[in-house]
N, C-alpha and C positions, 0 to 999 in steps of 0.2 A: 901252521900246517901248510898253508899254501902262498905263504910267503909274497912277492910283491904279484903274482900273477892272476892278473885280475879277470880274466875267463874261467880259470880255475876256479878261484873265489867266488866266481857268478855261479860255475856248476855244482861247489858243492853248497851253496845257498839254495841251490831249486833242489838239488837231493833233500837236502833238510826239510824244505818245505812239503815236500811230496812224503815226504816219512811222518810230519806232522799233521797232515789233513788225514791220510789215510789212518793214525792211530786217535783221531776227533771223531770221527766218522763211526770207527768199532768201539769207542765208550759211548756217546750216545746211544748207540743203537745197544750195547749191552746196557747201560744205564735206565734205560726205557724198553726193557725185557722182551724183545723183539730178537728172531731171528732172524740172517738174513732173507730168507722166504720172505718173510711177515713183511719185515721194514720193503722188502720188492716191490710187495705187494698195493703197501700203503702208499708206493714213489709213483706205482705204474712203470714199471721193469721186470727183469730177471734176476733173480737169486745170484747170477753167475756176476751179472755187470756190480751185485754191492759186494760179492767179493772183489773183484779186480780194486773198487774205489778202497778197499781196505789193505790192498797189499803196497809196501813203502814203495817196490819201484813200477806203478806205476803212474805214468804222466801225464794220464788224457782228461784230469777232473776238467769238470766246467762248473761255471758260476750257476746255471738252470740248474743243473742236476743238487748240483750243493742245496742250493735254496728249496728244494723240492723234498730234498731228505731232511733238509733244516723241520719244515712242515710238517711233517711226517709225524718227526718225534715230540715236535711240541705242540701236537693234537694229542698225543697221544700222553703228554702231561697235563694238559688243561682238562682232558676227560678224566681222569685219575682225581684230581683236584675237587673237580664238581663232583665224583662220585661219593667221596669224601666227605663234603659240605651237606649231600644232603642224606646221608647216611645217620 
């Protein structure tokens, strides 16, 4: 598809990637029954900013923010867990 040009091939390498975070992002968060209010909420953000991190084009993830939402959802499984165990 993009043949021997290799800035091309870089760019659509970071399209793919930015299409892959953003669709990690909106399973987890649907995965762990969260809307994006809720999961905002739990990050310490706006509803608006976990849209943006769920749409493929955009580019401005960061490694904080990821890790932050990382947290989020998997509180939000270890408490399910324990609810679980001692039910």
């Amino acid at each position: 598809m993009t043949g021997r040009d290799s800035k091309l091939q870089r760019e659509l390498e970071e399209e793919l990637a930015h299409r892959e975070v953003a669709r990690k992002i909106y399973q987890l968060r649907e995965g762990a029954k969260l809307s994006q209010a809720e999961l905002a909420r739990r990050v310490g953000t706006t509803q608006s900013v976990i849209s943006r991190l769920e749409d493929a084009d955009y580019d401005g993830h960061s490694l904080a923010m990821l890790n932050r939402i990382a947290a989020a959802v998997e509180i939000r499984f270890v408490a399910r867990k324990r609810m679980l165990q001692a039910g």
